[in-house]
N, C-alpha and C positions, 0 to 999 in steps of 0.2 A: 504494500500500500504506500504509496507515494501522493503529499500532498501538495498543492501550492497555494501558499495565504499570499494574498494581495489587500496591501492597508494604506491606509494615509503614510504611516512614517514605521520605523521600526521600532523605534521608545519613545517618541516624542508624541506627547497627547494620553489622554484617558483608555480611548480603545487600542490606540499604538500600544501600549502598555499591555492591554489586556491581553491583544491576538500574540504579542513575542511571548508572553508568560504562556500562552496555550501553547505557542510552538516549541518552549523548553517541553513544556510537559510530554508531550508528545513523543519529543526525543529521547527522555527520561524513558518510555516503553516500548523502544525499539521502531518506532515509527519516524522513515524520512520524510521529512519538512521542508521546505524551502519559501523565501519570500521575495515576493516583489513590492517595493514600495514606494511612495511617490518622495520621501527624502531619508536618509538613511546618519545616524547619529553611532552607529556600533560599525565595527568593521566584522563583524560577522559573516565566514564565509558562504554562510546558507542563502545568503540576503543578497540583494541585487536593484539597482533603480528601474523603474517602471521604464519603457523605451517610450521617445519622448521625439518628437520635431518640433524643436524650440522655436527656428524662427517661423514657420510659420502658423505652429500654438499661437504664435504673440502678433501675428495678423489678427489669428482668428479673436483674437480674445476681444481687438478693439469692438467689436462688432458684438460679440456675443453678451461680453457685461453689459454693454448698453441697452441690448436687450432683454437683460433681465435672467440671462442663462447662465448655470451652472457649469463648469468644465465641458461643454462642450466643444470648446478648440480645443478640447487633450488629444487629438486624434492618432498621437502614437499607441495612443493604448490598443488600437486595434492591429499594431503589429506585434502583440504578446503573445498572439502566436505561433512568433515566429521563435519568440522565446526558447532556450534549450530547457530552461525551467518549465516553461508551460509540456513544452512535447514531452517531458519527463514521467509530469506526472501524470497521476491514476484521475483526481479527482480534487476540484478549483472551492478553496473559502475563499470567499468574499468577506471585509468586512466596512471598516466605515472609507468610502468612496466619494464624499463628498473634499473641499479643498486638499484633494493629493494627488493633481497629474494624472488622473484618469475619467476618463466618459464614459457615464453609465451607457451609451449606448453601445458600446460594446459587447455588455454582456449578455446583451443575445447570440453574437457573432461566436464568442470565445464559450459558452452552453451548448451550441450546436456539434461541437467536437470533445469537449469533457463533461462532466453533470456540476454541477456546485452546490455546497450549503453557501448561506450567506446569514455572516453572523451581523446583527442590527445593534449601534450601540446607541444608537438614539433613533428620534423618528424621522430623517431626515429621506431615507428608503420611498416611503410615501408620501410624503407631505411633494407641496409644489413650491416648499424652498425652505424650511426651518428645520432645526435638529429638533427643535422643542416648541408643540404649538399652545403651552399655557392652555387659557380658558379655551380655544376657539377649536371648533371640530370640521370647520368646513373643507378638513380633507377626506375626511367621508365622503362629500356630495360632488367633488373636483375641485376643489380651491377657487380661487379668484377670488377680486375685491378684499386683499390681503390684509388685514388691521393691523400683524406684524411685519414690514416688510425690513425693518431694519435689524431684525433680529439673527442671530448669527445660524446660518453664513448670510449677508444681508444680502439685498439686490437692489438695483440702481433704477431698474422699473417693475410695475406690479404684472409681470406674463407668469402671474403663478396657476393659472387656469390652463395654458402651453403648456408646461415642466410637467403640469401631475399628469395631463392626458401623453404626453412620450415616453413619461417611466412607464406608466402602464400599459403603453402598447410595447414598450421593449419586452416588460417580463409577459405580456402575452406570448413571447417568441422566444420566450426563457426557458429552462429546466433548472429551478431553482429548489432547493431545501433551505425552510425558513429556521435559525435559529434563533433566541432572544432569552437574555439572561437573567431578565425578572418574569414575574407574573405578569405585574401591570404593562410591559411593554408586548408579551404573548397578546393580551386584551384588545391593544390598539392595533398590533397587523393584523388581528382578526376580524377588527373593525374596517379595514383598509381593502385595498387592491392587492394585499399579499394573500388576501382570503384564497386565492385561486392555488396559493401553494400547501403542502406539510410544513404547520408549526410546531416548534418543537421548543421547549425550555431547558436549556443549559446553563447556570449558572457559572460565572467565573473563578476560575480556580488561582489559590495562592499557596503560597511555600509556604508552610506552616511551620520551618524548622526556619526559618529565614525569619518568618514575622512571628515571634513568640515571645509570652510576658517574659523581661530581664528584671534584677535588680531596682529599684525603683532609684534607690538610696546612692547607688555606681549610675545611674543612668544621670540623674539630676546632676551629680558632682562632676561628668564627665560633660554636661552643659553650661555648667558655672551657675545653677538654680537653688534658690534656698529648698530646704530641707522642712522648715516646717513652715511653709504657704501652701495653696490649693492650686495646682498647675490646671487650667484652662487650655487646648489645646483646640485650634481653628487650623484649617487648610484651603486654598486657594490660586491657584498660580495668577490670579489677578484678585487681589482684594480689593477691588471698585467694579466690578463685574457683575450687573445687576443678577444675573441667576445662580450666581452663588450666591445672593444674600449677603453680602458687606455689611449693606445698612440695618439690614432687623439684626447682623446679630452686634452692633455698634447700640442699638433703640433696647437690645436685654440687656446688654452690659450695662447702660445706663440707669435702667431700672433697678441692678442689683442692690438692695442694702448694705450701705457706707461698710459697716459692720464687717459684712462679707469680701466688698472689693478690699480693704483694707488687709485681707487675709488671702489674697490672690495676686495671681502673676497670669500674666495671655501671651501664652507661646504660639509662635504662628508659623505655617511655611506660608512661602508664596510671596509675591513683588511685595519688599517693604513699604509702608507709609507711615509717615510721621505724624500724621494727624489721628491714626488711630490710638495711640495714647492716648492724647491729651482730649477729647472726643468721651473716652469710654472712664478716664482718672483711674484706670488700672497699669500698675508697672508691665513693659512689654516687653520681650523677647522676641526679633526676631529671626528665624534661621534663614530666612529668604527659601531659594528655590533649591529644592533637595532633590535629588534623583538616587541618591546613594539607599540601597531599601537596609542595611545596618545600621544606618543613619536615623532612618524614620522611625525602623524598630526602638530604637533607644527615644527617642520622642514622642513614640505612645505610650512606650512601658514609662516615660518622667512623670508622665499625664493622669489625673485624678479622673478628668474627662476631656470628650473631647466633643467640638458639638460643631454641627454641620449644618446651618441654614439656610437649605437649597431653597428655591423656588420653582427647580424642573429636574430629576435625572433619570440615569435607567438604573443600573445598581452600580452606587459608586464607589471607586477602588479603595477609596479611602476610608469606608465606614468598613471596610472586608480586612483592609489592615489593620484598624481599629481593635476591629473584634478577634484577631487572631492574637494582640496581643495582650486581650485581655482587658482591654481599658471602654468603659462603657461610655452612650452615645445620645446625646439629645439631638434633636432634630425633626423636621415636621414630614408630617404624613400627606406625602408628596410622592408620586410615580413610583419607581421600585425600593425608596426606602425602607418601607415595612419588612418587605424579606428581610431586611438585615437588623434594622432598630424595630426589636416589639419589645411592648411596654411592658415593665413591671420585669423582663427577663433578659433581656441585653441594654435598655437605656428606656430613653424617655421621647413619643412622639407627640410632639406642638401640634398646634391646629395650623394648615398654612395661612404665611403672614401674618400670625401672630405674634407680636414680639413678648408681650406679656407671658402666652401660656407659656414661651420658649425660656422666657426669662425664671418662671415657675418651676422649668423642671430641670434647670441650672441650680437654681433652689433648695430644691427636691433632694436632688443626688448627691451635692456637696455637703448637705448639712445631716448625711446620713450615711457613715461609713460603713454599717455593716450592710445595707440595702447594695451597694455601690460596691464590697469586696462581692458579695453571693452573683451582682450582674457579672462581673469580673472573670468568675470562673464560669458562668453560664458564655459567653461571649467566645473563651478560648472552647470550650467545648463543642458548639456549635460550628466555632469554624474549622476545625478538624473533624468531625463529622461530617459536616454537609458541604464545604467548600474547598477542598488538599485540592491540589494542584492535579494529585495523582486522580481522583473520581471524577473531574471535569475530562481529564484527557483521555478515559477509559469510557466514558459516557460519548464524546465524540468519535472517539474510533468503532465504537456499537453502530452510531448512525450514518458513518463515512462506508463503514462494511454494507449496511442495507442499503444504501443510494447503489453502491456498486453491484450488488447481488439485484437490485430491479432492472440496472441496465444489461446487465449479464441476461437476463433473465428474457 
């Protein structure tokens, strides 16, 4: 069994992340792997860039942004055919295709010679141009008359009633297998134009020997953190990023009683800013942007908690490391958070946009350490149970063998 993942990038980003962690795993049981991606951060010899005709991509592109289209000048991607990686393998994932040098229209062309699953890290698959469409459903009906158009990935005009009807005539001319790593995102392609495929739920797998509770006492002092404050721990690679939430969780810090902040420190990754002190009057730490996962391990296991106040995800990498390492998790009941933060037994879920109830169950968990050690251990449990690196990759190789055994067939 030979595979080929194609992704935006090879570490860089949420699902970058996700799909190379699936392709260790893989490797881990004897399964060859290989990647094509639209920019490449590792020298990994498995890995390889997407085949690309830059200049005239870069014709096409004047043309195409303006019209409100997604990578449709990536027209190299339709020579991934020619790929040795492509003709190698048995059988094509897909995963997030949107800003990485490739056109979804291809993947009708490049299905008609291998089958593919395609793993979904956000909604961007069916929508007619957003990763995340918040309140509005009108990708059900076809999109257009867009109320987010500047939402990421933005566009420059509203032809999002175009975009939805050409994904779905491509996968009309697809052999696609759907994967998607929460509940809540299974719900929305089932809602969508992926209905016409098998969906499947795979959640993301992590190294569990990699992310697992350390020393608290060695972790904090190898940070330079007092010893007896309450470590707050927030994540972000932009903390001004309205869908991560900056400001609600800036509006609960503020709420916290004096009392409390005065017995607190906010450790953060992700782009420093200076106003978030003085903003929230709690001392701040921050590590900026971390990629190093020994690194992070050691700043969840410093961490009393850690709290995430999205406003849109599918299941986020960092509530899974969280919880492998043990350190419990507020945050609002939003898209596939609940898989990972259920209440009363791994952390605390807000009502979304809440700043109050989020700031309640900051509250809640800090001012309650034996509640906060028993999520602790429920948290590392769970994630070695239902999330090792090893039953994600053993779970896709079950369904990579059945795509193969119906084309066989």
């Amino acid at each position: 069994m030979k595979i080929l993942h194609i992704n935006q990038s090879d570490i860089r980003g949420g699902a970058a992340i996700a799909g190379y962690r699936l392709h260790q795993g893989l490797l881990k049981q004897g399964v060859e792997t290989k990647l094509l991606v639209g920019t490449m951060q590792t020298d990994d010899p498995q890995a390889a860039l997407i085949p690309r005709r830059r200049r005239l991509e870069s014709q096409l592109y004047r043309f195409t942004y303006r019209l409100g289209f997604h990578t449709l000048n990536s027209v190299g991607s339709f020579d991934i055919s020619n790929h040795p990686f492509f003709q190698e393998a048995d059988i094509l994932n897909f995963h997030n295709l949107h800003s990485t040098g490739f056109s979804y229209l291809a993947v009708s062309k490049l299905t008609q010679h291998k089958p593919a699953v395609f793993t979904l890290h956000d909604m961007w698959s069916f929508t007619g141009h957003c990763s995340y469409s918040y309140d509005c459903d009108r990708w059900k009906i076809g999109c257009g008359s867009c109320p987010y158009p500047g939402t990421y990935p933005p566009v420059a005009r509203d032809s999002t009633r175009w975009e939805w009807k050409l994904k779905n005539w491509v996968y009309s001319q697809s052999d696609l297998t759907i994967v998607t790593p929460s509940h809540w995102l299974a719900e929305q392609a089932r809602s969508s134009m992926l209905d016409r495929f098998s969906i499947h739920c795979i959640p993301y797998g992590i190294d569990t020997e990699m992310y697992q509770p350390l020393d608290p006492v060695l972790c904090r002092e190898a940070l330079g953190l007092s010893l007896d404050k309450k470590i707050l721990l927030f994540s972000a690679a932009n903390l001004k990023e309205s869908r991560k939430g900056g400001d609600l969780l800036v509006t609960a810090l503020q709420k916290l009683p004096k009392s409390l902040k005065q017995g607190c420190i906010l450790l953060t990754f992700g782009k420093p800013t200076s106003q978030l002190e003085v903003a929230v009057d709690i001392p701040t730490v921050h590590l900026g942007y971390v990629s190093n996962d020994r690194l992070k391990a050691i700043a969840y296991s410093a961490a009393d908690l850690f709290v995430f106040p999205t406003r849109a995800d599918n299941l986020p990498l960092v509530l899974q490391e969280s919880m492998a390492c043990g350190t419990p998790m507020v945050s609002f009941k939003i898209g596939g958070v609940p898989d990972l933060v259920r209440p009363g037994i791994t952390g605390y879920l807000a009502e979304p946009e809440n700043s109050i109830d989020l700031c309640d169950g900051i509250v809640k968990l800090l001012g309650d350490d034996v509640l906060r050690g028993s999520m602790g251990k429920n948290c590392r449990e769970i994630a070695v149970r239902e999330y090792s690196l090893e039953l994600q990759a053993k779970r896709y190789i079950n369904l990579y063998q059945k795509v193969l055994d119906v084309v066989a067939a």
